[in-house]
C-alpha distance (Angstrom), angle and dihedral (degrees) to the residues before:
residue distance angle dihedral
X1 . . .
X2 3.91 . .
X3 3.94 92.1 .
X4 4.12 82.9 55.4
X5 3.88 93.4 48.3
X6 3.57 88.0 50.5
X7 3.63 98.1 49.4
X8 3.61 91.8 48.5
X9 4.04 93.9 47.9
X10 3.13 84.2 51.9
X11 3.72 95.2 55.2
X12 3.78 91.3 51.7
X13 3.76 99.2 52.5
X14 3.58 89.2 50.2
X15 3.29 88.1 55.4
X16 3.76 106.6 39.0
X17 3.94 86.9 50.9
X18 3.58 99.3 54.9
X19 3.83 93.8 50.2
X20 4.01 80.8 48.9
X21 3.74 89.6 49.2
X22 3.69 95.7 47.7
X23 3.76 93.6 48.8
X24 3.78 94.0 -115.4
X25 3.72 91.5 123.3
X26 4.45 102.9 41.9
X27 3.79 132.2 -147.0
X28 3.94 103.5 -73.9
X29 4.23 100.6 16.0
X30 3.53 116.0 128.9
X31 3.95 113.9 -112.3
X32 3.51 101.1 -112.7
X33 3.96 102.7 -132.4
X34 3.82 104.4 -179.9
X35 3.50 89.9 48.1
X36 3.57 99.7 51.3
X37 4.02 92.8 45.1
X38 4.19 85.8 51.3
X39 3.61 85.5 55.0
X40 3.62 104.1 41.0
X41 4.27 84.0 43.0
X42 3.77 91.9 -127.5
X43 3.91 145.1 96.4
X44 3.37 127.7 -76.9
X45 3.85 94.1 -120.5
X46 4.49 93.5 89.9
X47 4.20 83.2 42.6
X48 3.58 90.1 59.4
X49 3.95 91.2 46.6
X50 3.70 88.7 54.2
X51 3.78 104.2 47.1
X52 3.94 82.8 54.5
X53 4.06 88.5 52.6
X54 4.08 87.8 50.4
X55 3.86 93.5 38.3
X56 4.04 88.0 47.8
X57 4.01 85.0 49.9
X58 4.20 93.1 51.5
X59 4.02 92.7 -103.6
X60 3.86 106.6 107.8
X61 3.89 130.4 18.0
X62 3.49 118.7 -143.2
X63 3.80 128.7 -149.6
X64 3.64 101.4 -164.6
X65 4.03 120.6 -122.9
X66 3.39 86.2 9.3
X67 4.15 126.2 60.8
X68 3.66 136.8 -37.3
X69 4.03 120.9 -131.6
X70 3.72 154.1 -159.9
X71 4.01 109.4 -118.5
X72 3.47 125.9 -110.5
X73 3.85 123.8 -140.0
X74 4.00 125.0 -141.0
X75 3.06 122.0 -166.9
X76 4.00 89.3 -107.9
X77 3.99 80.3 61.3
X78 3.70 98.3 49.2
X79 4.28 85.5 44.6
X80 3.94 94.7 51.3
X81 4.08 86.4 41.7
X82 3.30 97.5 50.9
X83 3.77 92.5 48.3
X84 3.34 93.1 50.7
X85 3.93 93.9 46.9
X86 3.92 96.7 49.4
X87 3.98 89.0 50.4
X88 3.66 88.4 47.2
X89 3.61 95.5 48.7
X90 4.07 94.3 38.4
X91 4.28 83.7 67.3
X92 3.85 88.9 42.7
X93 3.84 89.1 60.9
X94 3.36 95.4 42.0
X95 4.12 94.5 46.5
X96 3.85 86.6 41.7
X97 4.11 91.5 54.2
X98 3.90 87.2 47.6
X99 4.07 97.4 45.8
X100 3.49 109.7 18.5
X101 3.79 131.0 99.0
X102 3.85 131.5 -133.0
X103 3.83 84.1 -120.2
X104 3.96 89.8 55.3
X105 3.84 83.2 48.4
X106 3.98 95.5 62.6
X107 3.60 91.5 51.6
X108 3.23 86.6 55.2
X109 3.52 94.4 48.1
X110 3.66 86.3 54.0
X111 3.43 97.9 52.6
X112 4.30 84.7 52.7
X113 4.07 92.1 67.5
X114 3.67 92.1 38.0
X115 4.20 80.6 61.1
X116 3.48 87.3 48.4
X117 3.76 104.1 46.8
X118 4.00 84.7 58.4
X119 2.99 91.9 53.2
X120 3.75 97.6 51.6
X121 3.51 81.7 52.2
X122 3.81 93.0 52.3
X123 4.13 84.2 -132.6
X124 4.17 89.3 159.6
X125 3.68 88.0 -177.2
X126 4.01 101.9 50.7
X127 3.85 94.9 37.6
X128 3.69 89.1 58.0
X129 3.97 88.5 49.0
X130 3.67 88.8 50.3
X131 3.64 97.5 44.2
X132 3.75 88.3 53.3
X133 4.01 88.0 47.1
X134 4.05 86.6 50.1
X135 3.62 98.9 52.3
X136 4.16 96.4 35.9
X137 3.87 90.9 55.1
X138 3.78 87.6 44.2
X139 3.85 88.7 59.8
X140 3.86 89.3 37.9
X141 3.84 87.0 64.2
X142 3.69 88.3 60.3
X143 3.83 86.5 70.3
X144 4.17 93.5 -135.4
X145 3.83 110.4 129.2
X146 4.11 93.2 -167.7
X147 4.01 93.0 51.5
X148 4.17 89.1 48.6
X149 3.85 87.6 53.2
X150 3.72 96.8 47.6
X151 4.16 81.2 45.3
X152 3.69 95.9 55.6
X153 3.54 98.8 49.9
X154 3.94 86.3 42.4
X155 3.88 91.4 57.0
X156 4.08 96.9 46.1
X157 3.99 82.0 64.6
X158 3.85 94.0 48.3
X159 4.01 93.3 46.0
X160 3.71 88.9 59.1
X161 3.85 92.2 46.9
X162 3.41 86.4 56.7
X163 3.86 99.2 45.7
X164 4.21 84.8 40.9
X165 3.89 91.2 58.3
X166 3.56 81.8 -134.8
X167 4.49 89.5 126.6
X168 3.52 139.8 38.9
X169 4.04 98.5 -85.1
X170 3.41 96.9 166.9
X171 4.12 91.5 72.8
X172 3.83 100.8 134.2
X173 3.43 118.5 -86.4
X174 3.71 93.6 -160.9
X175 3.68 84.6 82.4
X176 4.03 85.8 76.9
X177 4.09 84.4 73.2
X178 3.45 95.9 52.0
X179 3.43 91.2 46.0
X180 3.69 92.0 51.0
X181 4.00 88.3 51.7
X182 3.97 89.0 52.6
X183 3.74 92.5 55.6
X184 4.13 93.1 48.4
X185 3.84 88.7 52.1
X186 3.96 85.4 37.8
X187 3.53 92.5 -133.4
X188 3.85 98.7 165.4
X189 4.48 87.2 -179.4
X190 3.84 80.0 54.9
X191 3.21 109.7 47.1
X192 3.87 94.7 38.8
X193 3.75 86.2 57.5
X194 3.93 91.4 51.5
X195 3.69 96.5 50.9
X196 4.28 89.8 43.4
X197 3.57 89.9 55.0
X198 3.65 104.2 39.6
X199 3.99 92.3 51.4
X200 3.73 98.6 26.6
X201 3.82 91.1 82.3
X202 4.06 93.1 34.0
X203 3.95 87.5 70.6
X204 3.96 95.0 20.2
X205 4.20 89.3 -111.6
X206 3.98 119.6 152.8
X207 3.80 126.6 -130.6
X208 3.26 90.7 -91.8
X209 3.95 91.4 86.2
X210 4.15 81.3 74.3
X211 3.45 86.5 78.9
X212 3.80 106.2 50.1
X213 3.67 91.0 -109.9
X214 3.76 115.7 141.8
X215 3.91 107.5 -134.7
X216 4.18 116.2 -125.7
């Protein structure tokens, strides 16, 4: 009975997600529960375990007995993000330069001109996806199970900025590449730089992020 509750929770956040990854549900519309379970054909027990997956990962808020949501970024939001996110991916450059090996380094390479052939084909959705699957890889390099974790739930917020329109998403993703080339020549200066300046204007953060320093 559990095992079928899971599955079906399961089902639902998968679903739920992807309509809040393609922008079908927007920042601040209600989730639309009865609908969902009359499309899905089941009860709206599993829904409710799912919006408190995606509200535990940052995605929804909930306002309980009442109505379930799609969050909503200020600017404050995007600034404490972004912080957040450089810092985090500062240490997954620097972990990924200790641990990682030149052959992790072409697939990551790879995974830079698949990010740039959406792009080219201004696929908003995908390149978003593959910029997520870029930077996550880059901190699974570094080998540290806790810092991929915090990463993944980190880079579900920043697709949907991207999809929202809410950031700068057109920060250029040929910076991947010459991050890729820092961590061959394992040029920590480098590659901190690349990373600083390729997000910095994504979540409108200064350089002073490089330095671990959490901007007032």
């Amino acid at each position: 009975m559990n095992g079928k509750r899971k599955s079906l929770s399961d089902t639902v956040y998968d679903t739920i997600l992807e309509m809040i990854l393609h922008y079908e549900l927007v920042c601040g519309e209600r989730i639309p529960e009865d609908k969902i379970a009359a499309q899905l054909g089941m009860s709206r027990t599993p829904i409710r375990e799912a919006l408190r997956r995606l509200a535990a990962e940052g995605l929804i808020t909930i306002y309980p007995k009442r109505f379930a949501e799609v969050v909503s970024f200020s600017e404050e939001d995007m600034h404490h993000l972004g912080v957040v996110r450089l810092n985090q991916e500062i240490l997954a450059v620097q972990l990924a330069i200790y641990h990682g090996s030149n052959a992790e380094f072409d697939w990551l390479r790879e995974l830079a001109k698949e990010c740039q052939c959406y792009e080219k084909m201004d696929d908003l959705y995908m390149r978003a996806k593959q910029d997520a699957q870029f930077h996550l890889y880059l901190s699974e390099i570094g080998k540290n199970p806790i810092l991929y974790k915090f990463q993944q739930e980190l880079y579900l917020k920043s697709r949907l900025l991207i999809v929202s329109g809410k950031a700068d998403d057109r920060c250029d993703l040929s910076v991947h590449e010459e991050i890729v080339d820092a961590l061959v020549a394992r040029d920590e200066k480098r590659a901190t730089e690349a990373v600083v300046n390729h997000l910095g204007s994504f979540y409108h953060v200064g350089q002073e992020c490089r330095y671990g320093l959490q901007l007032l």
